[in-house]
C-alpha positions as CSV (number, residue, x, y, z in Angstrom):
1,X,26.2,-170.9,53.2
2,X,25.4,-173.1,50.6
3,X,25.2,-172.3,47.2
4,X,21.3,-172.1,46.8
5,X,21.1,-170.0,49.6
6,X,23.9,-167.7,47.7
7,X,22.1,-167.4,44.2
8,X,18.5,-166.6,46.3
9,X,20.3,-163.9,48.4
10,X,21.5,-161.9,45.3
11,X,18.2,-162.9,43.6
12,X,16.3,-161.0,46.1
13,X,19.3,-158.1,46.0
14,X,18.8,-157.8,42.3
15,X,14.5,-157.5,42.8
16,X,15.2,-155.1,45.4
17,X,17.9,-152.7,42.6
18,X,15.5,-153.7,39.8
19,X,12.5,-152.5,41.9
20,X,14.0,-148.6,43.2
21,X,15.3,-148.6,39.5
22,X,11.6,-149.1,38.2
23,X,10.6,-146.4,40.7
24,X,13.3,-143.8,38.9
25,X,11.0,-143.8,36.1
26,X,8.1,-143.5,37.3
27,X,6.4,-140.2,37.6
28,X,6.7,-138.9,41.5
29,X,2.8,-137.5,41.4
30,X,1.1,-137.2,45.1
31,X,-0.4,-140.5,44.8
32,X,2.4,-142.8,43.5
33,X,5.1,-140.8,45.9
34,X,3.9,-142.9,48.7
35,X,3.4,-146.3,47.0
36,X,7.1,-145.8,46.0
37,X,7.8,-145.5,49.5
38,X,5.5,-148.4,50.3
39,X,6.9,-150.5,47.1
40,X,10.8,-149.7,48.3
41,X,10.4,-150.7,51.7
42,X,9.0,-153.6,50.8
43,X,11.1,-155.2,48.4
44,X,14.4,-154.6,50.1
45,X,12.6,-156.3,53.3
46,X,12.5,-159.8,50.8
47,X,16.3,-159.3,50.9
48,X,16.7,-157.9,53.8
49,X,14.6,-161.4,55.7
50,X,16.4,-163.6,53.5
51,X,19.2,-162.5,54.6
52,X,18.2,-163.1,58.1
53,X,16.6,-166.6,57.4
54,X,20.2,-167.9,56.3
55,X,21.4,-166.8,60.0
56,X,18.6,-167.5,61.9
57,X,19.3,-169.4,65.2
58,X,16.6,-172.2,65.0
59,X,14.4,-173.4,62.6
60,X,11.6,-171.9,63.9
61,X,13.1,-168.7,63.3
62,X,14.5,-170.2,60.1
63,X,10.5,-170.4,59.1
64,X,9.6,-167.4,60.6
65,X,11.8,-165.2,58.4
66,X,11.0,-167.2,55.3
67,X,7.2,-166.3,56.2
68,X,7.7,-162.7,56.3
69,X,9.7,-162.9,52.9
70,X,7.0,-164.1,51.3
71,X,4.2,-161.6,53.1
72,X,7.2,-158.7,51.8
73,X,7.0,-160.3,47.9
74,X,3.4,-160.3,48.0
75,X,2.9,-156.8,49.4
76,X,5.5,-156.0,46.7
77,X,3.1,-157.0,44.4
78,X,0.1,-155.1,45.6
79,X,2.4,-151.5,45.7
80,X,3.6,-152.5,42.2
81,X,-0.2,-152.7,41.0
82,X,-1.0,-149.5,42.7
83,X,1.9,-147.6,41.3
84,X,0.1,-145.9,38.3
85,X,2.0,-145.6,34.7
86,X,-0.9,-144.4,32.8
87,X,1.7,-141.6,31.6
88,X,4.4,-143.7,31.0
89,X,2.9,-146.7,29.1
90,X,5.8,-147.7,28.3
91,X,7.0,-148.9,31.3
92,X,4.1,-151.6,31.3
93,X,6.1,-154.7,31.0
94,X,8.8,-153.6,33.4
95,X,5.5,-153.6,35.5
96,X,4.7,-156.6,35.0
97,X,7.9,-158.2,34.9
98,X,8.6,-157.0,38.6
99,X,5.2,-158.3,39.8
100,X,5.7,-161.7,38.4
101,X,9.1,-161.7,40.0
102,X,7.4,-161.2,43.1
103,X,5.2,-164.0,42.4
104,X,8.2,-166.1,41.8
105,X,10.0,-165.4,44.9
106,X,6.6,-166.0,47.1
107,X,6.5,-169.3,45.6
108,X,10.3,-170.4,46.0
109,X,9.2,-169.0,49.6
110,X,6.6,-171.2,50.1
111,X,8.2,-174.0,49.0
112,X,11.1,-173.3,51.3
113,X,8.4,-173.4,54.4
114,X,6.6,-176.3,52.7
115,X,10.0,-178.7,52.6
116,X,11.3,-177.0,56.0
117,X,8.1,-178.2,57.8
118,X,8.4,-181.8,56.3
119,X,12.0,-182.1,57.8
């Protein structure tokens, strides 16, 4: 595994911890108890597909993990939005740290799939 692929993988570990630690805080009211759920699953499933990219058997399955990484980050984003702090203002910026890490990782993603295709 080369050394990129290394750095990505705990990259996409670290969203995943940073993400379920995020969700500690928040407060576990009807609504948000099942965008936690939503916002759990789907941030381990960027590591999770990564994971499975760097092992996949051909590049078509190489790009077909990538792909779902990415759809995973972005629906990452959309639970992160929905999760509602209005009682816990201050955990705003952790808010919107996560969902710009998200962002990040879509785009690394897509450039993955953009230079995988040229090759």
């Amino acid at each position: 595994m080369s050394e990129t692929n290394f750095n990505l993988e705990d990259r996409t570990f670290r969203f995943a911890q940073a993400v379920r630690a995020y969700c500690k805080n928040v407060t576990h009211h009807t609504i948000n108890v099942q965008d936690i759920k939503q916002v759990v699953r789907s941030s381990g499933s960027v590591a999770a597909n990564y994971i499975e990219a760097n092992e996949a058997l051909s590049k078509a399955d190489f790009i077909y993990r990538i792909k779902v990484c990415r759809k995973e980050a972005k629906e990452t984003v959309l639970w992160i939005n929905l999760i509602g702090i209005e009682d816990k203002p201050e955990l705003a910026v952790t808010k919107l740290q996560l969902a710009d890490e998200a962002k990040q990782l879509m785009l690394i993603f897509n450039a993955i799939i953009k230079k995988t295709n040229a090759n």
